[in-house]
C-alpha positions, 0 to 999 in steps of 0.5 A: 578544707579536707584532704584526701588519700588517693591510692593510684595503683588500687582504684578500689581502696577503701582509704578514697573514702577518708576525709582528714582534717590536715595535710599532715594527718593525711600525709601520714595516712598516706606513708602508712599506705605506701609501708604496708604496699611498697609498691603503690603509687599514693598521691594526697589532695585537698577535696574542692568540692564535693558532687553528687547526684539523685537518680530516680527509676521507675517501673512499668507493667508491660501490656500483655501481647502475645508471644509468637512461637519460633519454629526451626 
């Protein structure tokens, strides 16, 4: 199974997209991560499942009514 870097102090680091094969490549991943943000909290773990889901959105004309005009 794959491992995952997960970079707890930026939660829109693009390094929660990469998969690695081995704990070890993703071990160093991660070290590289905490070299260049010394101050990050950086955690690695092993992907269990994957989710996903299909959203559908649809469309409608409104009827036409008329719009009452306000007058202060």
């Amino acid at each position: 199974m794959p491992f995952i870097v997960i970079n707890s102090s930026n939660n829109f680091d693009p390094i929660h997209q990469n998969e690695y094969a081995t704990e070890q490549v993703a071990d160093a991943a991660a070290r590289k991560l905490l070299e260049e943000q010394p101050t990050a909290i950086v955690r690695t773990a092993q992907v269990l499942k994957r989710y996903s889901a299909k959203v559908t959105v649809s469309v409608e004309e409104a009827a036409e009514q008329p719009v009452q005009e306000v007058v202060e």
